[in-house]
N, C-alpha and C positions, 0 to 999 in steps of 0.2 A: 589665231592661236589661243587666246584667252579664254574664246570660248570653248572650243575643245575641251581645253584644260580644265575649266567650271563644271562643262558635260559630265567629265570623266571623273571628276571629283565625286560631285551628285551622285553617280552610279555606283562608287564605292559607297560614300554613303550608304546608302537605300539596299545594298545588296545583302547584311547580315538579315534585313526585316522581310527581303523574299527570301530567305536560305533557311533561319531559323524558326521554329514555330512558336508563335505568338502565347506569351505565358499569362496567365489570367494574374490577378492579383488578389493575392493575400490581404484577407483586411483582419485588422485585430481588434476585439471586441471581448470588453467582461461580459464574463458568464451570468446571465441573466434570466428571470423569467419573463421577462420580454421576449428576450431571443429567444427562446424557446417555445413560447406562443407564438411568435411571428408565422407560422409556417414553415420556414424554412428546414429542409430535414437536418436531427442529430445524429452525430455517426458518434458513437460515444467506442473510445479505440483502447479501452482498458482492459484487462484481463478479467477472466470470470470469477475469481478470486475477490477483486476491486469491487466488482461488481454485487456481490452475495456478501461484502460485507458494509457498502453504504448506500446500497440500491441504486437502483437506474434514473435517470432524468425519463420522466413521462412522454411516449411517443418514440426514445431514441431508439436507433436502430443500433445493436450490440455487435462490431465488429473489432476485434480485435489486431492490434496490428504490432507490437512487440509481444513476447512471452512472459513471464516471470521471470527470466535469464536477459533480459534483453534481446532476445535474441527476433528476427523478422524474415517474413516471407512477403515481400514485394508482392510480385504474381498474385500471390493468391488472395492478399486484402485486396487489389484490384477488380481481381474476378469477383469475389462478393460484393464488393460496393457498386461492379456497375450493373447486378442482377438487383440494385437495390434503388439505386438516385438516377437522376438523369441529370448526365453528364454536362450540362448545356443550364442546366440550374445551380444556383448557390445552395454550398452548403456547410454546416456550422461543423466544427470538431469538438470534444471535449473529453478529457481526462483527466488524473487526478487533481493538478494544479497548474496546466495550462505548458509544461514543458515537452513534452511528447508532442501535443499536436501545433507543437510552432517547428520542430521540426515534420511531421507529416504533411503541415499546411503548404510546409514549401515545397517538397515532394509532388506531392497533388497536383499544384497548382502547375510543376513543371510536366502536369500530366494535362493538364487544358482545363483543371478543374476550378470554380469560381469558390471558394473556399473563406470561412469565416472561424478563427483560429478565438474561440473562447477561453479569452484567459482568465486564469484564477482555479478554472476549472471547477467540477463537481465540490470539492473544497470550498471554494469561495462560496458558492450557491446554500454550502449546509452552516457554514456562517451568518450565512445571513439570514436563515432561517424555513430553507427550500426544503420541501417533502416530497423526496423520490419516491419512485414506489417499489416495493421488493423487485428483487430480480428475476424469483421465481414467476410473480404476478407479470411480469415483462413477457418472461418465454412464452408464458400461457396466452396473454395476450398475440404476438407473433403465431405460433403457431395455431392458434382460431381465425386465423387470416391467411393462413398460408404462404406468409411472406417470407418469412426467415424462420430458422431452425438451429438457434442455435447451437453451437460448438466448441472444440478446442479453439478456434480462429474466429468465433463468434456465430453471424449467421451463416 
């Protein structure tokens, strides 16, 4: 009877970890030029506005995921970002000062995504003495590659 009982315990156990899907983790990290060298892709998730007035982190990919209004479209930053990363790679977030993408990070991340939540943000990096590069110089870049085209919603 004990062991039945042990069995059937176990089973409960173990049954949220077959049932629900396995959530990557969030790691948090200052905003760096390291991490930004490192490879890993930046989804930089500010508004164009943000953007055109303290330039882009070098490399990042410009999607935007609240408005000016706060306002969001789920869906559709999804659909850009997985026409952009692969899904199955880490990737960094970053915006103004690291608030927005701690909540994106977790969002993301309960999308399966391996996600690196840069805080401090864009902010901290020009404190400390980081040289973005214009945002126009970004688009240009992007679009000599074909890769994105930015938008209202980014690329």
């Amino acid at each position: 009877m004990k062991h039945l009982a042990l069995t059937l315990l176990l089973s409960l156990l173990t049954l949220p970890a077959l049932v629900l899907p396995a959530l990557a983790e969030v790691t948090h990290r200052p905003a760096s030029a390291e991490l930004i060298n490192s490879g890993i892709p930046v989804i930089d998730i500010r508004t164009e506005q943000e953007w055109r007035q303290t330039g882009v982190v070098a490399g990042a990919i410009p999607i935007t995921f609240f408005d000016a209004r706060g306002r969001y479209d789920a869906q559709a930053f999804l659909q850009q970002l997985e026409q952009q990363v692969d899904k199955d790679q880490p990737i960094a977030l970053i915006c103004r000062t690291g608030n927005r993408t701690r909540a994106v990070s977790q969002f993301l991340s309960e999308q399966g995504y391996q996600v690196i939540n840069m805080e401090g943000g864009i902010m901290k990096m020009l404190r400390e003495g980081y040289q973005p590069v214009s945002y126009n110089q970004r688009v240009a870049e992007l679009n000599a590659t074909d890769s994105c085209t930015p938008g209202p919603m980014g690329c």
